[in-house]
C-alpha positions as a Python dict, from the first residue, in 0.01 Angstrom:
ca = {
    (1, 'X'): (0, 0, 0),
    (2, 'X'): (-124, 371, 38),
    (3, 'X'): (185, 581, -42),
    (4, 'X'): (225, 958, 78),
    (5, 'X'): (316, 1156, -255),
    (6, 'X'): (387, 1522, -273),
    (7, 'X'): (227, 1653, -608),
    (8, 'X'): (377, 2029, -696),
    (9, 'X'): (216, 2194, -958),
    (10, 'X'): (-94, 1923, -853),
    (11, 'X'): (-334, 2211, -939),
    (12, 'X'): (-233, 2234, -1294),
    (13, 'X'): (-414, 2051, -1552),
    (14, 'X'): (-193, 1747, -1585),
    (15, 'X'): (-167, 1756, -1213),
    (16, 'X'): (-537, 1786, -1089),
    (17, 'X'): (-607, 1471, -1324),
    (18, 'X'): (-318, 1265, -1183),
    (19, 'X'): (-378, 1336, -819),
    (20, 'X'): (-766, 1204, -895),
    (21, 'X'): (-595, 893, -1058),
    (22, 'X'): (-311, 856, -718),
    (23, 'X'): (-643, 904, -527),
    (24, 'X'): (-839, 607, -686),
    (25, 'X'): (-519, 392, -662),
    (26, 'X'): (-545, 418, -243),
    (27, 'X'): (-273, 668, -227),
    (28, 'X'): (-241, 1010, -57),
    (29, 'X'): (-138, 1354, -191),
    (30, 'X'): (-33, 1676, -37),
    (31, 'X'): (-58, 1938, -378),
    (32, 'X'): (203, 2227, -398),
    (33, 'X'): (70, 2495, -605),
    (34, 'X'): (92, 2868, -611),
    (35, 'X'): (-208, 2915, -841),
    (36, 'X'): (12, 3131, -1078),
    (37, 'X'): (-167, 2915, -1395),
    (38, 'X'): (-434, 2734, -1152),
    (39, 'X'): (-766, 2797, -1022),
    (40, 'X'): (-811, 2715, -610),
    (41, 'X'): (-1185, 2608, -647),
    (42, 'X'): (-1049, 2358, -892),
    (43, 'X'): (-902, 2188, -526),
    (44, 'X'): (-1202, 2073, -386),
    (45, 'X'): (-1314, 1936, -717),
    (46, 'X'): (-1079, 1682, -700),
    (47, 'X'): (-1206, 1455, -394),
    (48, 'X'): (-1517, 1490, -560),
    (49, 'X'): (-1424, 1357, -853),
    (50, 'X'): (-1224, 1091, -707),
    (51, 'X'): (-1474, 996, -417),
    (52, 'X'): (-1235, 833, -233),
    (53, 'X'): (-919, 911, -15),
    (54, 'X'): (-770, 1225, 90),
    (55, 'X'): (-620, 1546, -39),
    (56, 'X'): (-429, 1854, 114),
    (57, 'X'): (-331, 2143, -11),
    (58, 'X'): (-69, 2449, 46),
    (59, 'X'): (-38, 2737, -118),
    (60, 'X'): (344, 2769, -180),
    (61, 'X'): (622, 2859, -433),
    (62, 'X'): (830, 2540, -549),
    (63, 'X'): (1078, 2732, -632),
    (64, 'X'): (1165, 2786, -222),
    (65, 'X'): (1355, 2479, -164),
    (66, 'X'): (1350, 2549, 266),
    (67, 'X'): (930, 2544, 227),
    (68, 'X'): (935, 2184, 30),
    (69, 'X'): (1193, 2049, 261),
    (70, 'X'): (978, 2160, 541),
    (71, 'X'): (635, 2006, 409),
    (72, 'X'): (829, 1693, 290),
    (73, 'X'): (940, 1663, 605),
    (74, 'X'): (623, 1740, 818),
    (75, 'X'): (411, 1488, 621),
    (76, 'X'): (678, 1214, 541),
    (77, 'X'): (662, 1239, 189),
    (78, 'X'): (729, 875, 3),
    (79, 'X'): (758, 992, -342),
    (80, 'X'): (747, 1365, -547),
    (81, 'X'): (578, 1396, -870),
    (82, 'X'): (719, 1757, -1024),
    (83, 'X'): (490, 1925, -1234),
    (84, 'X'): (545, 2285, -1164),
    (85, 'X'): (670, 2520, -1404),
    (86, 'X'): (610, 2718, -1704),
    (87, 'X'): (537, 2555, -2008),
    (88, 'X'): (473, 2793, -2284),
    (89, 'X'): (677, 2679, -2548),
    (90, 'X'): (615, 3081, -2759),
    (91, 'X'): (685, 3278, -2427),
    (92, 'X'): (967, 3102, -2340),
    (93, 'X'): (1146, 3191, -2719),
    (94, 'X'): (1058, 3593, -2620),
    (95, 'X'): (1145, 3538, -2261),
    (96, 'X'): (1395, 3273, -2209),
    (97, 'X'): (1533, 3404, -1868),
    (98, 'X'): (1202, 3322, -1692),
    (99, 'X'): (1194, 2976, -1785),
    (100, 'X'): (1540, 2943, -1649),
    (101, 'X'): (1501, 3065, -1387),
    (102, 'X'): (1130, 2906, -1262),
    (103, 'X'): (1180, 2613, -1445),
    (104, 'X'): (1518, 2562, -1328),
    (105, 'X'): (1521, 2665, -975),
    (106, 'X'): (1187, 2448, -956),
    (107, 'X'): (1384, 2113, -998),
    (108, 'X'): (1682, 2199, -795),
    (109, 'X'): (1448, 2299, -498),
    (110, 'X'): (1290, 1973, -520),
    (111, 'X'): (1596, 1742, -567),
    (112, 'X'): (1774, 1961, -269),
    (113, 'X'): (1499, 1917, -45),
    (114, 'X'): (1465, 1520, -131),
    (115, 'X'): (1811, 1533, -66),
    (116, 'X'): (1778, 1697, 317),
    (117, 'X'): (1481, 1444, 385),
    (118, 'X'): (1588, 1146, 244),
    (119, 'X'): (1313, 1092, -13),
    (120, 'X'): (1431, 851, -274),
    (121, 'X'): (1180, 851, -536),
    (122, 'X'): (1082, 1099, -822),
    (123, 'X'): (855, 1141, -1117),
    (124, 'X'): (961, 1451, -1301),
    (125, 'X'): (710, 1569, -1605),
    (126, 'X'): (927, 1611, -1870),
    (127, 'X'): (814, 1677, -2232),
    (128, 'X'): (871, 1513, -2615),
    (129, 'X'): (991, 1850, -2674),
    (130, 'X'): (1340, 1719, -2597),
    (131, 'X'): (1363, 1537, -2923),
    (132, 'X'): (1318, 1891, -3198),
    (133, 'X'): (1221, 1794, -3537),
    (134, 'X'): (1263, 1426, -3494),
    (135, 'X'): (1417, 1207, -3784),
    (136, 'X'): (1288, 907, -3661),
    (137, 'X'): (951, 786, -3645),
    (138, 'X'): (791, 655, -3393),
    (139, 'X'): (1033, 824, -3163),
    (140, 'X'): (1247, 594, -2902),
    (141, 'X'): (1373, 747, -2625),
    (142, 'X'): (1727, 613, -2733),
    (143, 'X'): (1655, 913, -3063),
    (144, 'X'): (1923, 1232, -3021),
    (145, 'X'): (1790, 1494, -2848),
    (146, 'X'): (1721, 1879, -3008),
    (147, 'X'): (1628, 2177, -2878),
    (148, 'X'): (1438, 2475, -3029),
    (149, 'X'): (1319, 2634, -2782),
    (150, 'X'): (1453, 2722, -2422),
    (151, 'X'): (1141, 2600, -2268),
    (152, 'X'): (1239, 2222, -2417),
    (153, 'X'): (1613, 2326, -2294),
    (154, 'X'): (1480, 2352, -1915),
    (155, 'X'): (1329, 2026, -1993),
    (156, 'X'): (1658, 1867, -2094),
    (157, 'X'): (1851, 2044, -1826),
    (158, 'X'): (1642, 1912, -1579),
    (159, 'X'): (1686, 1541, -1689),
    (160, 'X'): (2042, 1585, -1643),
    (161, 'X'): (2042, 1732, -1308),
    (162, 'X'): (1843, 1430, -1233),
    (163, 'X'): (2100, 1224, -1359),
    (164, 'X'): (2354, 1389, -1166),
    (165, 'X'): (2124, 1326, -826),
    (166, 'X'): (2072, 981, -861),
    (167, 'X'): (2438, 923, -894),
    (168, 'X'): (2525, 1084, -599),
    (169, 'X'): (2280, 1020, -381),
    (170, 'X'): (2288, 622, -260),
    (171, 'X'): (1928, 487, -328),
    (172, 'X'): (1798, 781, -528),
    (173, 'X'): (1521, 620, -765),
    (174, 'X'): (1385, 840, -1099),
    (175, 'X'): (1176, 827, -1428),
    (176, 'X'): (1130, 1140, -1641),
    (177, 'X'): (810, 1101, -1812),
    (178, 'X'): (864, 1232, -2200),
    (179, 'X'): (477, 1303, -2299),
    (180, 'X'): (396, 1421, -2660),
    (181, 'X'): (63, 1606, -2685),
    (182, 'X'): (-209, 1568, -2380),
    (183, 'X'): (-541, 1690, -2462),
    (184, 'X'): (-900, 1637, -2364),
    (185, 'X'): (-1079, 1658, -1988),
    (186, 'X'): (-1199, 1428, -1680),
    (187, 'X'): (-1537, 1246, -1834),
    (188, 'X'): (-1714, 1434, -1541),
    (189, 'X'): (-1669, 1792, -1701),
    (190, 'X'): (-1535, 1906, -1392),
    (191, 'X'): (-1180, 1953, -1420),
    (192, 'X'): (-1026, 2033, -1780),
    (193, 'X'): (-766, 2290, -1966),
    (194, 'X'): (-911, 2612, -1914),
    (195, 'X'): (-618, 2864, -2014),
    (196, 'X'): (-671, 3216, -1923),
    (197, 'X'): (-466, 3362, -2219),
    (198, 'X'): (-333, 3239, -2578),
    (199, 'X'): (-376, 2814, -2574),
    (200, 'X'): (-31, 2645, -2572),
    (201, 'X'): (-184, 2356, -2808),
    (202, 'X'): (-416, 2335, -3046),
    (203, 'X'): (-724, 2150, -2876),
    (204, 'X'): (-834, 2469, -2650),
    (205, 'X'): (-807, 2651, -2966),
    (206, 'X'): (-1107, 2447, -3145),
    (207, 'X'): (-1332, 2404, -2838),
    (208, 'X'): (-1340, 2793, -2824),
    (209, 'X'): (-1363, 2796, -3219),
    (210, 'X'): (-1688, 2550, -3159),
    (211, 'X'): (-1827, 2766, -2859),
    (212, 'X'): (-1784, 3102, -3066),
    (213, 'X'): (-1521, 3258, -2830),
    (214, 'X'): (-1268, 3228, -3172),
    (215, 'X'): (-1371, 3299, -3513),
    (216, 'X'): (-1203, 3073, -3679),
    (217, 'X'): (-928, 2792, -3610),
    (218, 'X'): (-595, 2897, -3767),
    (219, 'X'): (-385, 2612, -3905),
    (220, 'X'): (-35, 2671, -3971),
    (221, 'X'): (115, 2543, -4292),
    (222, 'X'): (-113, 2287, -4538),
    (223, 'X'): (207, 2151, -4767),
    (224, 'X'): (368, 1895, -4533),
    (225, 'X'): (420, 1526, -4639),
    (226, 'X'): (99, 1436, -4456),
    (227, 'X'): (-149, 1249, -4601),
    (228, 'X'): (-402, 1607, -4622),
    (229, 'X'): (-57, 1856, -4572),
    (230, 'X'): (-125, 1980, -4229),
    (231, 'X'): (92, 1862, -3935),
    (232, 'X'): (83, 1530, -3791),
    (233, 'X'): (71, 1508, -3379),
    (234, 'X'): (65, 1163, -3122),
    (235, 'X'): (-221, 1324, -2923),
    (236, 'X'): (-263, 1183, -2545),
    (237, 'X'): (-596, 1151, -2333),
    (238, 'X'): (-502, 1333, -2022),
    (239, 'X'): (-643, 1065, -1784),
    (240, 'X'): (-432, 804, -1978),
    (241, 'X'): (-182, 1056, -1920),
    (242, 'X'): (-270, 1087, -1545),
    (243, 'X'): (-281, 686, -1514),
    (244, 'X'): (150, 652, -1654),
    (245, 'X'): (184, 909, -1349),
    (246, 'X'): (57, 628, -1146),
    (247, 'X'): (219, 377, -1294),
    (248, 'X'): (525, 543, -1311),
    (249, 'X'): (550, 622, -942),
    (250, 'X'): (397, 314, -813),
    (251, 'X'): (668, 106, -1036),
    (252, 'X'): (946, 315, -834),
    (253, 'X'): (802, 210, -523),
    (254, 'X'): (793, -109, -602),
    (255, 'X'): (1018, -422, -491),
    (256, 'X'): (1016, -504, -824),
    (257, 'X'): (1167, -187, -985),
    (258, 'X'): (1431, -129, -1222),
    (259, 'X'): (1758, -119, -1156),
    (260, 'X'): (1868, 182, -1405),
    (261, 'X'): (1916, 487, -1166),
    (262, 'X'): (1731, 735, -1382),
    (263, 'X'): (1502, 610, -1684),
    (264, 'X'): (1317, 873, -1958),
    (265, 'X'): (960, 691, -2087),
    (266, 'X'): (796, 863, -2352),
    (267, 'X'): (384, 858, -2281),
    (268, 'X'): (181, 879, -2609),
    (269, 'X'): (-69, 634, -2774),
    (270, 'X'): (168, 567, -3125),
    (271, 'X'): (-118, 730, -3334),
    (272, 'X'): (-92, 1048, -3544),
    (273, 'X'): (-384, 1255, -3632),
    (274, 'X'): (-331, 1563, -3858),
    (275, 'X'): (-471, 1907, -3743),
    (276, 'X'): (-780, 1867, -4023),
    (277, 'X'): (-828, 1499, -3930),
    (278, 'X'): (-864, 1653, -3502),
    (279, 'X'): (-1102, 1958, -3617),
    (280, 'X'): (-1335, 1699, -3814),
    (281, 'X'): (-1355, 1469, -3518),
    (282, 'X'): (-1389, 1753, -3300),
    (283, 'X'): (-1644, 1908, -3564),
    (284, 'X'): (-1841, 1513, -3513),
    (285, 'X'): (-1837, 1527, -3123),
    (286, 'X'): (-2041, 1895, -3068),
    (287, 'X'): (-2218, 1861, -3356),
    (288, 'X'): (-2091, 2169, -3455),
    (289, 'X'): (-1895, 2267, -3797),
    (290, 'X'): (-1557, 2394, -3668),
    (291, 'X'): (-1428, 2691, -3898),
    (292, 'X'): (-1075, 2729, -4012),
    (293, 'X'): (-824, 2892, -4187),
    (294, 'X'): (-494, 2717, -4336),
    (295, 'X'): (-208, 2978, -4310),
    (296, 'X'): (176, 2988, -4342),
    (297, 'X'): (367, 2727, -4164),
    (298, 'X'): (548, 2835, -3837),
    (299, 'X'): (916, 2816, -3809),
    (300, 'X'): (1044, 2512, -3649),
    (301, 'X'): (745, 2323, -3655),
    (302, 'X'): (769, 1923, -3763),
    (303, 'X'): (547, 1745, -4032),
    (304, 'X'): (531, 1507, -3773),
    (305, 'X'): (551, 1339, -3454),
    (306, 'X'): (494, 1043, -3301),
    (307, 'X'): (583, 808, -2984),
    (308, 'X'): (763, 500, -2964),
    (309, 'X'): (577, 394, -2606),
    (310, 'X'): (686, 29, -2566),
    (311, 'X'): (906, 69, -2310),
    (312, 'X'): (626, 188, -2098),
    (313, 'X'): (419, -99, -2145),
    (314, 'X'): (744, -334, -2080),
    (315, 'X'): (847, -182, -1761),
    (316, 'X'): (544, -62, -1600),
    (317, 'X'): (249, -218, -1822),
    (318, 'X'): (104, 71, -1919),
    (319, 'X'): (-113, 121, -2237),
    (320, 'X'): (-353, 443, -2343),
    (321, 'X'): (-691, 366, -2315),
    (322, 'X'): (-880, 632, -2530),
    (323, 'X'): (-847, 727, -2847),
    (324, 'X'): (-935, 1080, -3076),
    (325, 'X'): (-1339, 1083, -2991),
    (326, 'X'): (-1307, 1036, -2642),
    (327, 'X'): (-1038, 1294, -2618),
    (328, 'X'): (-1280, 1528, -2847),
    (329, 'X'): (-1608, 1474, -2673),
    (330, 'X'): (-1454, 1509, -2286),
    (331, 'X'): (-1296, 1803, -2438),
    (332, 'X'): (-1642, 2001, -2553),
    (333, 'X'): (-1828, 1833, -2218),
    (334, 'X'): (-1581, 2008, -2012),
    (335, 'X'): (-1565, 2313, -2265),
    (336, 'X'): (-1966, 2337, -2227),
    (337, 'X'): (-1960, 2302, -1861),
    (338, 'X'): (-1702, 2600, -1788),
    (339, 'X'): (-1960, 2909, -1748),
    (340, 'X'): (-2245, 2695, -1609),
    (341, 'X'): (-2014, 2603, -1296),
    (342, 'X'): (-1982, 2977, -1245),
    (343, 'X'): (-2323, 3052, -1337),
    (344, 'X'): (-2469, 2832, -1142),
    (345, 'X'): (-2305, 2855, -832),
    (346, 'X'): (-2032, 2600, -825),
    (347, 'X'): (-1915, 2757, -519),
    (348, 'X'): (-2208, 2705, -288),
    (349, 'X'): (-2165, 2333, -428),
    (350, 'X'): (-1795, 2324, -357),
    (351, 'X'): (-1796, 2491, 29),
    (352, 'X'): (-2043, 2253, 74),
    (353, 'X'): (-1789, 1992, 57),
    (354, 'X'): (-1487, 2186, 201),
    (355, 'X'): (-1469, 1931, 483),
    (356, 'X'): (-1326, 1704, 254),
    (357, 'X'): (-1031, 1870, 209),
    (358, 'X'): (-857, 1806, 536),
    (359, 'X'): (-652, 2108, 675),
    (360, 'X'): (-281, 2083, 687),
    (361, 'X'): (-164, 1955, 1018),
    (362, 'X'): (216, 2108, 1130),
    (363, 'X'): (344, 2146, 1473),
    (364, 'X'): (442, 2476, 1571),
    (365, 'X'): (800, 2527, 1448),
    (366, 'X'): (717, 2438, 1094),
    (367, 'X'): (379, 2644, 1072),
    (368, 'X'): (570, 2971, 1210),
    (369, 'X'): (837, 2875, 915),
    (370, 'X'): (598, 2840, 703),
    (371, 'X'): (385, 3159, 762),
    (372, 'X'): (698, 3386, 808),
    (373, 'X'): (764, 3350, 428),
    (374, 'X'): (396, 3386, 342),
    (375, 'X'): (276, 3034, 267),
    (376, 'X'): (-8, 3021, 484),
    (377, 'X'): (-176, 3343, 388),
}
């Protein structure tokens, strides 16, 4: 049954590949985003991609709770997936403020304005940041939680405002998705991390290394109880990633769903690769000798880490299809294809196609709301 789902932040990397995935599955999506870490062109990749169903888009700040109400209203919205927010886990240690604030006033402008429409159903991206320096491996989601950092904090806090909405609000269905390390790119080369500034993780950081836009690949600390000392991650394909989105949101839908008011599912594939044993596969895949440099270890950094992701499969069926040189080789495709989109005229592709991104259709109460606060511009 084609659902209507509202994806904010659906612009972002995780996002763009999950809308695709909601696409294939015969569902609908209306994308949030205020490009603040998004490209627009990146939009009308997605049908393309996809090459089925439909797509809209508005330009728009999650964080304004009356502009979500209105567009979950307008377009009877079935089911949210939250993705926006800031994600650095560095910038938000030097600037914790900011990720309180956007992070925070993100979720409770989403869960206010599902509360004024009566949507029932969320899918909030969480992160296995929750869990620190884990002690048990492969992590459950029954292990303690620990911070160390405030951008893992806004992750926490927004689980338990979740918490706190489902038991208040009569019907109120949720599943906070706990992912560990999502890496790689859509097979087509199309769509793909592409950060502007510093990488948040360390894939980005080798596929410049290989392309000569780094020197050199640093690797913090070589001494940990790893079988070759460097640090040992559960590293996610982000269409598998994408595909528990799917799951996840269709399972919350269905007739068949569980009970428990608000459930946290860690997504990973239960495999660690070390940092040397990535760069060598990486190295494989472009047929290019990655250089790097081992240097001191970072503070608060784990040996390792690693996902417990049975209860997925149990309650949902889901499993990760691809494993480290799929992740590595749609990585440097998409890595590769980056300057020959712009090079070679991507655009004139892309407006060629603009028609199949269907305008947004409001009446004329909500479209003067909308454009007095700037959303339409």
């Amino acid at each position: 049954m084609t659902r209507r789902i509202l994806a904010t932040g659906g612009a972002g990397y995780i996002g763009s590949h999950t809308t695709i995935e909601l696409l294939k599955a015969g569902h609908s999506v209306l994308i949030l985003d205020n490009f603040e870490n998004s490209d627009r062109d990146l939009v009308a990749r997605i049908p393309l991609i996809a090459g089925v169903g439909e797509v809209r888009l508005i330009e728009g700040d999650v964080r304004d709770a009356r502009l979500v109400a209105d567009v979950m209203k307008q377009h009877n919205i079935d089911a949210v997936l939250h993705f926006a927010g800031k994600k650095a886990v560095g910038e938000s240690v030097s600037n914790p403020l900011l990720y309180y604030h956007d992070n925070l006033m993100g979720v409770l402008s989403v869960l206010s304005a599902m509360r004024d429409t009566g949507c029932r159903r969320l899918v909030f991206s969480s992160s296995a940041t929750v869990y620190g320096a884990a002690k048990i491996l492969p992590i459950p989601e029954t292990a303690p939680t620990s911070i160390t950092s405030p951008y893992g904090r806004t992750k926490l806090m927004a689980e338990e405002m979740i918490d706190d909405m489902a038991t208040a609000t009569e019907g109120f269905r949720a599943i906070s998705l706990r992912y560990f390390n999502p890496v790689g790119a859509h097979s087509s080369g199309l769509i793909g991390e592409n950060p502007t500034g510093a990488p948040n993780n360390l894939f980005p950081y080798i596929a410049q290394a290989a392309a000569g836009l780094r020197d050199r690949v640093q690797v913090y600390g070589g001494d940990y109880e790893t079988i070759d000392g460097t640090g040992s991650r559960d590293y996610i394909h982000v269409v598998d990633l994408a595909r528990g989105h799917v799951a996840a949101v269709e399972h919350l839908m269905s007739s068949l769903a569980d009970p428990v008011l608000h459930r946290r599912v860690n997504l990973g594939t239960g495999k660690g690769y070390t940092v040397l044993q990535v760069i060598e596969a990486f190295s494989i895949a472009c047929g290019i000798e990655v250089p790097y440099h081992i240097v001191e270890r970072r503070s608060g950094d784990a040996a390792a880490s690693l996902a417990d992701a049975s209860l997925a499969r149990a309650l949902f069926n889901w499993s990760p299809d691809f494993g480290l040189v799929q992740m590595c080789r749609d990585l440097w495709r998409f890595q590769q294809g980056v300057p020959e989109h712009r090079k070679r005229g991507l655009r004139k592709l892309l407006s060629a196609q603009k028609e199949m991104l269907k305008p947004m259709s409001v009446d004329a109460g909500v479209f003067h709301a909308l454009n007095d606060r700037g959303a339409l511009n």
